[in-house]
Backbone as CSV, one residue per row, in Angstrom:
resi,resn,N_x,N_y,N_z,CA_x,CA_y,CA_z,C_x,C_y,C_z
1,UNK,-176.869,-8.246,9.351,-177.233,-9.617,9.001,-178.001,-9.599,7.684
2,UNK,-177.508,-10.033,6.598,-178.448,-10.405,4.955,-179.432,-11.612,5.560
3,UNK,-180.721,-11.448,4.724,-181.530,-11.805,4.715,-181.481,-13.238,3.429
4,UNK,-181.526,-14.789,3.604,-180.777,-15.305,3.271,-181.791,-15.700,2.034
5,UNK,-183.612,-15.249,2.215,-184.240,-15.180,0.937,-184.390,-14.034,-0.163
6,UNK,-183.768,-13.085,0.709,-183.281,-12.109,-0.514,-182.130,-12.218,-1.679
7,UNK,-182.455,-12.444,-2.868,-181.076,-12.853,-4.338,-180.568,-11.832,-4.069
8,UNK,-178.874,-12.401,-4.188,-177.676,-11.626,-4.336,-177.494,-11.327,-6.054
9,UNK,-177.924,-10.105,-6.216,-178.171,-9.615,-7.978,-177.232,-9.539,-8.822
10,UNK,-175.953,-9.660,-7.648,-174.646,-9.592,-8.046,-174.129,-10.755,-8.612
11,UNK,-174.214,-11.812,-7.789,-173.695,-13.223,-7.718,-174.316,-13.738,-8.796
12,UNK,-175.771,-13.931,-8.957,-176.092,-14.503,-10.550,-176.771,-13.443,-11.563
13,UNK,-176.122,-13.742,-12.551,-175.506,-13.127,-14.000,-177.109,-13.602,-14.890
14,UNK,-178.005,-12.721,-15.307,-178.742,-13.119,-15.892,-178.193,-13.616,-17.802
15,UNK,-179.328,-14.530,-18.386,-178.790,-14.674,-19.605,-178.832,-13.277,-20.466
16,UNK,-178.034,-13.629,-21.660,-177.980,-12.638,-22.669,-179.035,-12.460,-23.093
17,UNK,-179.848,-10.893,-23.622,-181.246,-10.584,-24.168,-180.931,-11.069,-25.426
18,UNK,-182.282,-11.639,-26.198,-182.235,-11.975,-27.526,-183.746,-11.165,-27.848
19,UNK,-183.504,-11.049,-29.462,-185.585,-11.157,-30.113,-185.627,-12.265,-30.432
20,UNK,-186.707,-12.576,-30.346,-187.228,-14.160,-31.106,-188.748,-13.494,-30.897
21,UNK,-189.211,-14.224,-32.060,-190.920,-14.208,-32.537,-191.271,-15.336,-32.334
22,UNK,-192.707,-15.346,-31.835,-193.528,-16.413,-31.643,-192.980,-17.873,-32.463
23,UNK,-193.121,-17.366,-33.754,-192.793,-18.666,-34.872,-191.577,-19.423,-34.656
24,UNK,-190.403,-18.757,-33.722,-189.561,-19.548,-33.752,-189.028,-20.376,-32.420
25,UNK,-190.171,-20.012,-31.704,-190.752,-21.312,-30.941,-191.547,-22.395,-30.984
26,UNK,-190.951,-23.597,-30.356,-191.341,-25.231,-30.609,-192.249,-25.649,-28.923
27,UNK,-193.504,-25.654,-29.294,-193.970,-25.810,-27.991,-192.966,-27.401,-27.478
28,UNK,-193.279,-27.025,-26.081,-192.257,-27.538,-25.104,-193.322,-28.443,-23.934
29,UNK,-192.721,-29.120,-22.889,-193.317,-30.028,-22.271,-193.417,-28.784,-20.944
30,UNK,-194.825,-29.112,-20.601,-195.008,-27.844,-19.288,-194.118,-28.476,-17.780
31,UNK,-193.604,-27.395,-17.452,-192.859,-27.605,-16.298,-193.524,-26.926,-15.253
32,UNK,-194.616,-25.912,-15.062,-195.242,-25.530,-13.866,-196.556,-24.954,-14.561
33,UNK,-197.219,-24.354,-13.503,-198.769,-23.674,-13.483,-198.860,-23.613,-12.196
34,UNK,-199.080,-22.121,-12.328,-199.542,-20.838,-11.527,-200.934,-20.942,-11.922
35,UNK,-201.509,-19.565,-10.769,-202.746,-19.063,-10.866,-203.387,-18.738,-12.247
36,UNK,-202.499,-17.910,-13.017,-202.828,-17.331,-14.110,-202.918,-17.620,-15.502
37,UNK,-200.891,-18.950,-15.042,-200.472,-18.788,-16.490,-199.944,-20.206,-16.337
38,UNK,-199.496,-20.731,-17.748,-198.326,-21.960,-17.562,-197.050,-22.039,-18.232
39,UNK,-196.274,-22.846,-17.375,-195.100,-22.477,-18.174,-194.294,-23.505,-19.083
40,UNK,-193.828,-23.294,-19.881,-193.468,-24.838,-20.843,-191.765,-24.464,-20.908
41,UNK,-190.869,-25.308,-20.712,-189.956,-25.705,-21.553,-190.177,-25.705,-22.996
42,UNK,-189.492,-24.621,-24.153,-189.762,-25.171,-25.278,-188.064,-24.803,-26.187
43,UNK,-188.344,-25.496,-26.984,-186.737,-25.158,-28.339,-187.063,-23.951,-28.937
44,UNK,-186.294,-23.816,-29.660,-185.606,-22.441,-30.364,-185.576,-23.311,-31.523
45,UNK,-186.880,-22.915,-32.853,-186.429,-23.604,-33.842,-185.379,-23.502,-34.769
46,UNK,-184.559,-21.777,-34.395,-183.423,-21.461,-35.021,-182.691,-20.457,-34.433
47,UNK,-181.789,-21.068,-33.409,-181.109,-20.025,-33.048,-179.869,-20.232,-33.064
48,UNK,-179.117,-18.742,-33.151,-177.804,-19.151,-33.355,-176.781,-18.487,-32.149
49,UNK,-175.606,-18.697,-32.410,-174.414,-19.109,-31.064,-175.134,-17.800,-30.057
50,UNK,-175.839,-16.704,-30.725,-176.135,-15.456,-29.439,-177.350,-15.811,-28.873
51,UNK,-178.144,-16.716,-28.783,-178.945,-17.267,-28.634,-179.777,-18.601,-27.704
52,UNK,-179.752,-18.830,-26.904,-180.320,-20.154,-25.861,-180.826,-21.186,-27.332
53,UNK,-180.634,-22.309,-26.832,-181.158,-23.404,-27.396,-183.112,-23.495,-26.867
54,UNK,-182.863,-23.923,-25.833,-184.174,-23.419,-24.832,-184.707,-22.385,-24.051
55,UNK,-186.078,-22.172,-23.659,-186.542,-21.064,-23.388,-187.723,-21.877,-21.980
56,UNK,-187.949,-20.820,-21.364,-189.247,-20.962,-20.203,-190.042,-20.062,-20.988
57,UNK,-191.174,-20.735,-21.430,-191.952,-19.559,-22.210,-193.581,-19.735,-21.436
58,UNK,-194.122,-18.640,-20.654,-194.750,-18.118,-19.571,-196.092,-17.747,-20.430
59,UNK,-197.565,-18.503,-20.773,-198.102,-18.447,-21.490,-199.759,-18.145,-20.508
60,UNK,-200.648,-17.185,-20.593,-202.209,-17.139,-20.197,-202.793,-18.308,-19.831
61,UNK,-203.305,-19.026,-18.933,-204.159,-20.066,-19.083,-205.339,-20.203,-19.900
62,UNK,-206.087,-18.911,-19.659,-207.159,-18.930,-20.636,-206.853,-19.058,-22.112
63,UNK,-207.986,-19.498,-23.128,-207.539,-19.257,-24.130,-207.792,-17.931,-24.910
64,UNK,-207.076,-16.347,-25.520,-207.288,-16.044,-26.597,-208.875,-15.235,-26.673
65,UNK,-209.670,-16.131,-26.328,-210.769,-15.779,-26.468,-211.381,-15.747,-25.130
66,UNK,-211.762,-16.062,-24.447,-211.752,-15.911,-23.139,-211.445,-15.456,-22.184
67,UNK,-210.014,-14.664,-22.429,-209.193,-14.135,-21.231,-210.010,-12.446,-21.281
68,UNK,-209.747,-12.077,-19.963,-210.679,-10.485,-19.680,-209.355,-9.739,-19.754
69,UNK,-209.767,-8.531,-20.044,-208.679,-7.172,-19.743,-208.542,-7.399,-18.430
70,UNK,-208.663,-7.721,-17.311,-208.369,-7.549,-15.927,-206.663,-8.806,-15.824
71,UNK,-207.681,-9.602,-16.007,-206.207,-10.572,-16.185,-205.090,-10.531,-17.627
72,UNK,-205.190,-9.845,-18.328,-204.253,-9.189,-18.978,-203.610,-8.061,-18.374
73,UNK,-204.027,-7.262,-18.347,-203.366,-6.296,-17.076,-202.547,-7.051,-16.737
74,UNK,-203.029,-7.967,-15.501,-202.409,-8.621,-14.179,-200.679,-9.523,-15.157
75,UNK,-201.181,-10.063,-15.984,-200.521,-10.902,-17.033,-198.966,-9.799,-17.137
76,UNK,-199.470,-8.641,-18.035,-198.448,-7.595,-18.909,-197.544,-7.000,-17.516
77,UNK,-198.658,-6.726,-16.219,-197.562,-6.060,-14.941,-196.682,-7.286,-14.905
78,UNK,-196.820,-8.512,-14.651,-195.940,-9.047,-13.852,-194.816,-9.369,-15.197
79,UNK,-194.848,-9.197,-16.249,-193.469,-9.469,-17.098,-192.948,-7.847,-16.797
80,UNK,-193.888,-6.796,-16.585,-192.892,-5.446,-16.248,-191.868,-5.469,-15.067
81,UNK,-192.644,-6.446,-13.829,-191.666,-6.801,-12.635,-190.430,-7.543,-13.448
82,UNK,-190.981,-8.777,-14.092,-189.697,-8.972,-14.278,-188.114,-8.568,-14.990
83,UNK,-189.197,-7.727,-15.767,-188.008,-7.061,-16.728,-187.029,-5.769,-15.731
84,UNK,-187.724,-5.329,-14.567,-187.527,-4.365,-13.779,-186.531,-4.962,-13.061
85,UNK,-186.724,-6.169,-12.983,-185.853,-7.000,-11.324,-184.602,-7.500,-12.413
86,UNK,-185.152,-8.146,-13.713,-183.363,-8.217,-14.650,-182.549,-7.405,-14.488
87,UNK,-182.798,-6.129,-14.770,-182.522,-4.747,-15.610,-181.695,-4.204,-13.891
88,UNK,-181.858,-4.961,-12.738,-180.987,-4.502,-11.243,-179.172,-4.766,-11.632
């Protein structure tokens, strides 16, 4: 018997990897907030056909100046999960 909250890794096809730098993101209207972080819908101020128009871009709550090494840590592991759980 499959477990029906476990993703089939097979069935959905993650998007294509791109680089993009900070700069060529257009802050975006926030679509959630977590404990840690928030997340915005934002544009791609230039991307082309290999490229998403839009992005979920997953940002610290704190600001910059404020945030501790503990929750950086916590921050940098969980994009390693995710890059770990793509990369299946």
């Amino acid at each position: 018997m499959t477990n029906s909250r476990i993703p089939d890794f097979v069935a959905v096809s993650s998007p294509q990897r791109c680089d993009l730098s900070y700069g060529e993101i257009r802050d975006g209207d926030r679509i959630g907030k977590g404990g840690n972080a928030i997340v915005s819908r934002c544009d791609l101020s230039e991307s082309d056909s290999d490229s998403p128009d839009t992005i979920a871009l997953k940002q610290p709550q704190q600001s910059p100046e404020t945030i501790n090494r503990d929750e950086i840590e916590r921050f940098l592991e969980k994009g390693k999960t995710l890059r770990r759980l793509d990369n299946i």
